[in-house]
VOSEVEX-355735 format. One line per 5 residues: number of its first residue (from 1); their letters; for each residue y negated, z, x of N, C-alpha, C. Coordinates in steps of 0.2 Angstrom, whole numbers, always signed. Layout:
N
NUM = a = Y:Z:X:Y:Z:X:Y:Z:X  ...
***
This chain:
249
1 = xxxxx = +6:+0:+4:+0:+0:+0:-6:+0:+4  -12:-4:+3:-19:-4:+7:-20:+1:+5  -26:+3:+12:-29:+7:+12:-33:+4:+8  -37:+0:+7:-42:-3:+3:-44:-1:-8  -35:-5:-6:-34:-4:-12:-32:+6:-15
6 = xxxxx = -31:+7:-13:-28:+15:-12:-35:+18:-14  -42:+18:-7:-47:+19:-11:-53:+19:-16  -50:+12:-18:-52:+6:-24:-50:+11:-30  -46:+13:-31:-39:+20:-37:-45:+24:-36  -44:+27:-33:-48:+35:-30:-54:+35:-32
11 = xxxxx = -57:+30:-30:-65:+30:-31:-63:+29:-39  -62:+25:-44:-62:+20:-48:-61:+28:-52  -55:+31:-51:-52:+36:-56:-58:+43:-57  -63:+45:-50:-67:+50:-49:-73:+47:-51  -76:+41:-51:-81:+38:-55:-80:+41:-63
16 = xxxxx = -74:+38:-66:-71:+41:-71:-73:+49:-74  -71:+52:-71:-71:+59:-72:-79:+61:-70  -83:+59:-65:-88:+58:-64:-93:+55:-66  -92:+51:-73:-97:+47:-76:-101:+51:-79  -105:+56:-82:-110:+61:-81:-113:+65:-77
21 = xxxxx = -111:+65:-71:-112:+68:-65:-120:+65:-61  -124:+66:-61:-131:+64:-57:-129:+60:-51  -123:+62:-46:-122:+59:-40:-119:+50:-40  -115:+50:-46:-113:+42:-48:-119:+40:-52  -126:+41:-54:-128:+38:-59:-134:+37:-54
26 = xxxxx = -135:+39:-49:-140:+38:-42:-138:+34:-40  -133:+32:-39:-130:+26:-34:-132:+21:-40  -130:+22:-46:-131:+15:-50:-140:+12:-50  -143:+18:-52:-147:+16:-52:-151:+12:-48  -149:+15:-39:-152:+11:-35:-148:+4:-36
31 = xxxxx = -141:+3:-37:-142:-3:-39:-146:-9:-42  -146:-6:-48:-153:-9:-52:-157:-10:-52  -161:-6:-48:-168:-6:-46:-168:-9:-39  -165:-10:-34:-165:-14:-29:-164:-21:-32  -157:-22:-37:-155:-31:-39:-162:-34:-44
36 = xxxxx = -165:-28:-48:-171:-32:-50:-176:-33:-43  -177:-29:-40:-181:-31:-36:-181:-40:-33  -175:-39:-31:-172:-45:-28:-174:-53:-32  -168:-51:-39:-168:-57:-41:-172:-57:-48  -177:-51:-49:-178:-52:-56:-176:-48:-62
41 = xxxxx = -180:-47:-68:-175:-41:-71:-172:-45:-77  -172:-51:-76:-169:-54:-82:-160:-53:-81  -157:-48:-86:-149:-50:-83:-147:-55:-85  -149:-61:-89:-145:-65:-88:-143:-70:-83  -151:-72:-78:-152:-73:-74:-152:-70:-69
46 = xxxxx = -147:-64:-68:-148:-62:-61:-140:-58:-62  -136:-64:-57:-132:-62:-57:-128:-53:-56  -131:-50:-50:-131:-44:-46:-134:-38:-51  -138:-40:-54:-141:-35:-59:-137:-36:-64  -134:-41:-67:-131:-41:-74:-121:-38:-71
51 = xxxxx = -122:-37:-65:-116:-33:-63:-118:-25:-61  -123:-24:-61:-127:-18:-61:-125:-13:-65  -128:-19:-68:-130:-16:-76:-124:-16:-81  -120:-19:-81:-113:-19:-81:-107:-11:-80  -110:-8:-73:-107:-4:-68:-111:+4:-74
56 = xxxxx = -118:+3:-74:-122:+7:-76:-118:+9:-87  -116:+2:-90:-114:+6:-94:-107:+8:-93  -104:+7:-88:-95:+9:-87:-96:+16:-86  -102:+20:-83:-103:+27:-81:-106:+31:-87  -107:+27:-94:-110:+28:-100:-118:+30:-99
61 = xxxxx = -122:+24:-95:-127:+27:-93:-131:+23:-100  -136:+29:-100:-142:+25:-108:-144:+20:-107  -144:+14:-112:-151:+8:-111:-158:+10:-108  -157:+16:-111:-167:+18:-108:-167:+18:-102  -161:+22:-97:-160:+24:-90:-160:+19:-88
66 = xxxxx = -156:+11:-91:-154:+5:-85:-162:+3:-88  -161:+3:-92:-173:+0:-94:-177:-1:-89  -177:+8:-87:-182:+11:-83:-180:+8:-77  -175:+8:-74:-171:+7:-67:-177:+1:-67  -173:-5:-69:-176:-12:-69:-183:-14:-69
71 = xxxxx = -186:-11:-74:-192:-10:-74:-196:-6:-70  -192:-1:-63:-197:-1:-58:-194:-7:-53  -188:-8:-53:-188:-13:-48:-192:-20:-48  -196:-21:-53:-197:-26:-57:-206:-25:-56  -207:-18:-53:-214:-16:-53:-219:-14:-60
76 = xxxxx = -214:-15:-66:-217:-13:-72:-219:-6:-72  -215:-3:-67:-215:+8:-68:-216:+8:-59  -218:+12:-59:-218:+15:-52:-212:+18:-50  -208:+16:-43:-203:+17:-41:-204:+18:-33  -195:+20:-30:-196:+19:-25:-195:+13:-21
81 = xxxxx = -194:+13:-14:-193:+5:-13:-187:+4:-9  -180:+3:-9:-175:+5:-7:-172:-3:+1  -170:+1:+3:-164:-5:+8:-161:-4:+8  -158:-10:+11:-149:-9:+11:-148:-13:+18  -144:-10:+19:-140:-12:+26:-132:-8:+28
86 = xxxxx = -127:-10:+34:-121:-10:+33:-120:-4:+38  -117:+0:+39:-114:+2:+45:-105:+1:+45  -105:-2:+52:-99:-3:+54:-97:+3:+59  -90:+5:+56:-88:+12:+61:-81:+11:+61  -79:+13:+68:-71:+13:+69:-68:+21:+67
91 = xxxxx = -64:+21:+62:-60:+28:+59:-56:+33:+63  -52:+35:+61:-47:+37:+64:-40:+33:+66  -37:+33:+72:-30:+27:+73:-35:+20:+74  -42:+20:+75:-44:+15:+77:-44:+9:+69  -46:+13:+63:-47:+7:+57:-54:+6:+57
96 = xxxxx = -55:+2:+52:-61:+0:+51:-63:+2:+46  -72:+3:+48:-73:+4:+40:-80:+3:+38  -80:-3:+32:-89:-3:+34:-91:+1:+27  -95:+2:+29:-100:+6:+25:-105:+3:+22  -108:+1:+15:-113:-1:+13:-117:+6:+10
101 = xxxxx = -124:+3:+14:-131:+10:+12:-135:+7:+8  -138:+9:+5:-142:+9:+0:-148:+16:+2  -156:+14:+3:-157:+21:+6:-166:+19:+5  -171:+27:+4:-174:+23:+4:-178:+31:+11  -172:+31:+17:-175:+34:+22:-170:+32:+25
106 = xxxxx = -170:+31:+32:-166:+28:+36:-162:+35:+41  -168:+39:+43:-166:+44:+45:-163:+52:+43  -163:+51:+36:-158:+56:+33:-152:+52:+32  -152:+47:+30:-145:+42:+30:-143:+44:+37  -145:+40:+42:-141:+39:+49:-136:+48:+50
111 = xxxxx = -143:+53:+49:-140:+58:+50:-131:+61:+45  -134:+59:+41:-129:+61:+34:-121:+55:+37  -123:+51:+37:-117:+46:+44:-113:+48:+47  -118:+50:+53:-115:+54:+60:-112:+56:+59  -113:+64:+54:-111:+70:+51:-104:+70:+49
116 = xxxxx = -103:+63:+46:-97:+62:+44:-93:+58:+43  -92:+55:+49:-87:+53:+54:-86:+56:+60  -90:+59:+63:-89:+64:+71:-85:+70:+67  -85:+73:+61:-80:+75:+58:-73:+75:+57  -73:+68:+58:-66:+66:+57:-65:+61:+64
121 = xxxxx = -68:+62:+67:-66:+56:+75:-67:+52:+75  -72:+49:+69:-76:+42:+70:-82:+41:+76  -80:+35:+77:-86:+32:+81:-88:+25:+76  -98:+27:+79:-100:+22:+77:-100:+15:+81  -97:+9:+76:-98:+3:+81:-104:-2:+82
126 = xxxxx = -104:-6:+84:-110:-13:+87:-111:-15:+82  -114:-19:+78:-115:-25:+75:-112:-30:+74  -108:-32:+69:-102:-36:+70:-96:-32:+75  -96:-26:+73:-89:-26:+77:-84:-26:+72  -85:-25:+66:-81:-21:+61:-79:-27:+56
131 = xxxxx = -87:-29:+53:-87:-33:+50:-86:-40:+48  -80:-43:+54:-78:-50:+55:-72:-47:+53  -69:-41:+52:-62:-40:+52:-61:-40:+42  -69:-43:+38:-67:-42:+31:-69:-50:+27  -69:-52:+23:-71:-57:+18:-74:-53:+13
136 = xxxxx = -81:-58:+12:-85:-57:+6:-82:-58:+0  -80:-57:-4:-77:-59:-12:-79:-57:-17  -77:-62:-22:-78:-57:-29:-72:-53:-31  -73:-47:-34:-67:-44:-38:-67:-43:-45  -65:-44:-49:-67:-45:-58:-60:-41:-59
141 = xxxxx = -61:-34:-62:-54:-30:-62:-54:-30:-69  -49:-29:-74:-46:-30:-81:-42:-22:-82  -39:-21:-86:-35:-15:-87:-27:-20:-87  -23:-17:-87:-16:-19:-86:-15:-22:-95  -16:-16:-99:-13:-19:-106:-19:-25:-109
146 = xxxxx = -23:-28:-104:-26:-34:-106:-21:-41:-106  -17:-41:-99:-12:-46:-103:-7:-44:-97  +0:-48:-97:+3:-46:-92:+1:-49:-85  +6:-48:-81:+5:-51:-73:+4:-58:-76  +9:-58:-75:+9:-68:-75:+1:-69:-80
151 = xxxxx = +2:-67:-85:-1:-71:-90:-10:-69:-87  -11:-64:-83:-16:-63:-79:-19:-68:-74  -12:-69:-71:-12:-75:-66:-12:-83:-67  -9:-84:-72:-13:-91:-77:-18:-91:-78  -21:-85:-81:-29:-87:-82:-33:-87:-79
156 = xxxxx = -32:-82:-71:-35:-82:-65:-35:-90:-62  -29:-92:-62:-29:-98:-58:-32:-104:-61  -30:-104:-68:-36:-107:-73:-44:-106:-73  -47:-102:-71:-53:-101:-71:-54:-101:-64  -51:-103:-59:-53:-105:-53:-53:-100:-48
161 = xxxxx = -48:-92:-46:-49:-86:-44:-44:-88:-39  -42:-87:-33:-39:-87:-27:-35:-84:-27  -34:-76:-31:-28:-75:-32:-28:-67:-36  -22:-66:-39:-23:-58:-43:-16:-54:-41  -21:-48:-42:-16:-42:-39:-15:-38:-46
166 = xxxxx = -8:-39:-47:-8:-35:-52:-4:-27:-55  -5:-21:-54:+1:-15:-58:+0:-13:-62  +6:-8:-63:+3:-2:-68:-3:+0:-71  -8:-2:-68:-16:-1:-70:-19:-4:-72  -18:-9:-67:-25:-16:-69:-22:-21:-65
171 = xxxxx = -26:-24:-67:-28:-32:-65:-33:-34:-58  -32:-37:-54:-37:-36:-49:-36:-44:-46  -43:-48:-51:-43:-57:-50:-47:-56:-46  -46:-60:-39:-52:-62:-33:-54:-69:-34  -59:-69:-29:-64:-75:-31:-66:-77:-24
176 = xxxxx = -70:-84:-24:-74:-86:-19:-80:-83:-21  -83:-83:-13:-91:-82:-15:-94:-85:-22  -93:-90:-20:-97:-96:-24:-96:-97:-31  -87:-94:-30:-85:-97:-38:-85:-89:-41  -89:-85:-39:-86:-79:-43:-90:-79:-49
181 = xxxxx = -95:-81:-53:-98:-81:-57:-93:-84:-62  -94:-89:-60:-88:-96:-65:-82:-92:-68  -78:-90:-62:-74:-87:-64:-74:-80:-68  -80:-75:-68:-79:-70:-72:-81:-72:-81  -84:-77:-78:-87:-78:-86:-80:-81:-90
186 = xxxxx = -76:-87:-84:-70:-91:-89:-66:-82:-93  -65:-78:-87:-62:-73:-89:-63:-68:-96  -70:-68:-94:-72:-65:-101:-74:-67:-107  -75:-73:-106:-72:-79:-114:-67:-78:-117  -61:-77:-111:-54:-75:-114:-51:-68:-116
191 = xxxxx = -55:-63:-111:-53:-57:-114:-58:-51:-112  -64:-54:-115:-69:-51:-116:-71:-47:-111  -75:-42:-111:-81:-40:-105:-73:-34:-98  -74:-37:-93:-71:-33:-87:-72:-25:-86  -68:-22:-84:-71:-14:-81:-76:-16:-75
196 = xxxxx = -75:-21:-74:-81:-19:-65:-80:-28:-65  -86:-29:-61:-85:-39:-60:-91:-36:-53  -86:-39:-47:-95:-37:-42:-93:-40:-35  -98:-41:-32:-95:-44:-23:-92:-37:-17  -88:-38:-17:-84:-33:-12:-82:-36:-6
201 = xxxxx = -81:-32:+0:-78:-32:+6:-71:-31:+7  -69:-37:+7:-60:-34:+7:-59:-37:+14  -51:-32:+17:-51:-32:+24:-45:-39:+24  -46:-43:+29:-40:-50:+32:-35:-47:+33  -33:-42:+37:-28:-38:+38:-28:-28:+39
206 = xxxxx = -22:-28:+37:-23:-20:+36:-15:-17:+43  -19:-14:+45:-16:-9:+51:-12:-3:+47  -4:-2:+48:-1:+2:+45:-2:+9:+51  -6:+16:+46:-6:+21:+47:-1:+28:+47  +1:+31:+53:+5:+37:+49:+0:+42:+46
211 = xxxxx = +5:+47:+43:+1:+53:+39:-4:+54:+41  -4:+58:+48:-9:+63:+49:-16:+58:+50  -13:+52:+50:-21:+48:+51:-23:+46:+45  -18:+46:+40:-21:+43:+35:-24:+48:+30  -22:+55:+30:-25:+61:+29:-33:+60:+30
216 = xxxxx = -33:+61:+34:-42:+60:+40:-45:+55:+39  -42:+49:+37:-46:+43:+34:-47:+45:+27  -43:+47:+23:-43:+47:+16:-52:+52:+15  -50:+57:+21:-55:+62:+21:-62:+61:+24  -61:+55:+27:-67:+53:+31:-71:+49:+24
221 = xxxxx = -66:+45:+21:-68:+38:+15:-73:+45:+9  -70:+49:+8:-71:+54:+3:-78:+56:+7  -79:+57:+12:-85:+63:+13:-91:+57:+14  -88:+49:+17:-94:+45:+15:-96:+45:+7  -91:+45:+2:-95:+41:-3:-97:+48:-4
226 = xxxxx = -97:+55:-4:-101:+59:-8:-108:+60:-6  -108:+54:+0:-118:+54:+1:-121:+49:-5  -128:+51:-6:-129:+46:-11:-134:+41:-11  -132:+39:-3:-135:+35:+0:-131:+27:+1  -123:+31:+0:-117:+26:+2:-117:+24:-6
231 = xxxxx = -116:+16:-4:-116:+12:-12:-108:+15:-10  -105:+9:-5:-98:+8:-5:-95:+9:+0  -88:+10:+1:-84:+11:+6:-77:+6:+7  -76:+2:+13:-71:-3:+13:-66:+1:+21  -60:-2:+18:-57:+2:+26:-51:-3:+27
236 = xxxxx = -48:-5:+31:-41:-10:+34:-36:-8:+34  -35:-1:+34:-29:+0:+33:-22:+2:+29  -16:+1:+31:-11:+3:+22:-6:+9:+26  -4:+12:+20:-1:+19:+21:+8:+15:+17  +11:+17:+21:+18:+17:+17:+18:+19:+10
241 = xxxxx = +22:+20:+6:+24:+22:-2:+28:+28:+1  +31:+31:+6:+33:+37:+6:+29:+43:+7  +24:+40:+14:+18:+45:+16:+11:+45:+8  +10:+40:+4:+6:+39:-1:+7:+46:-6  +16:+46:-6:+16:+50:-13:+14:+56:-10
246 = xxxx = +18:+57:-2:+16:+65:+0:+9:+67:-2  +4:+63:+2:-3:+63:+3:-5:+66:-6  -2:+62:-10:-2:+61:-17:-3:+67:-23  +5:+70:-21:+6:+76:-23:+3:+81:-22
***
């Protein structure tokens, strides 16, 4: 099992439980308010903000809240003014892990960083050390009782997706850069609006971990996203099905 996917679950099910929480609904917001910024507040014409804002009502956030968001990004309200940029850091066993920031101080971020990964025996890498080891993609995820595997993967393939991951949960259609729009809309023509549709970093290959590292990653991956600085967190590596349950239980 990927590390990728593994904390794709994690995050997914914690968001979950965490859907009225302040700390998931700050990361959304700065979504929104940076994607208006960028492309505009119109969601139908902005693709990154209509996935925002998408994200925003999956965490059951109010119309007013995503309003406001967009509306400062858009300059109609007074706001902050955020960036975003990547950190690339090598984990524990030597994985990868990039990190996307969203931030609007660099140096309480950087600090919040350091902090945690020198916890766990991370180093920080170069520029491009990290991030050639990932592809840009879309990921458009589905619930499992939307339709079976196959019949997932017909319409995936039909709608132009490169490929779909399917178990006991969900659905998980990828895409090209370019065709992920195409493809999430053929998809929700056919089985109406996704849990999540959004551009991710997935890893080319994944470095198989024993326990003890993957313990420290799982705990490195955890202590990134509880900044609320960190959009996202990507990692390369996969843990066996034996060491997952241990970890699990």
């Amino acid at each position: 099992m990927s590390g990728h996917n593994r904390w794709s679950k994690i995050k997914h099910k914690k968001e979950a439980s965490d859907s009225k929480k302040s700390k998931v609904w700050t990361k959304v917001i700065k979504e929104l308010t940076l994607s208006a910024r960028l492309g505009g507040g119109d969601i139908a014409g902005n693709p990154r903000l209509r996935a925002a804002a998408d994200k925003a009502r999956s965490v059951n956030m109010p119309n007013d809240t995503i309003d406001r968001a967009i509306k400062k990004g858009t300059g109609d309200l007074e706001g902050v003014n955020y960036e975003e940029f990547n950190y690339e850091v090598f984990g524990p066993g030597g994985a990868a892990v990039l990190v996307e920031i969203m931030t609007d101080n660099r140096n309480r971020t950087a600090s919040d960083i350091r902090a945690a990964f020198t916890k766990s025996s991370g180093q920080l890498g170069e520029t491009n050390s990290v991030s050639f080891m990932f592809d840009r993609v879309g990921e458009i995820v589905y619930p499992a009782v939307t339709a079976s595997a196959d019949g997932m993967l017909d319409a995936g393939i039909e709608a132009g997706a490169s490929d779909v991951e399917s178990d006991d949960e969900r659905h998980v259609v990828l895409s090209g850069l370019d065709d992920f729009n195409e493809v999430r809309d053929a998809l929700e023509q056919r089985f109406g609006a996704a849990l999540s549709a959004r551009l991710v970093w997935r890893p080319k290959t994944a470095s198989p971990v024993d326990e003890e590292t993957a313990a420290s990653l799982f705990k490195l991956l955890e202590s990134l996203e509880d900044s609320d600085d960190v959009q996202n967190v990507y990692a390369n590596f996969e843990v066996a099905e034996d060491i997952m349950a241990r970890l699990s239980a």
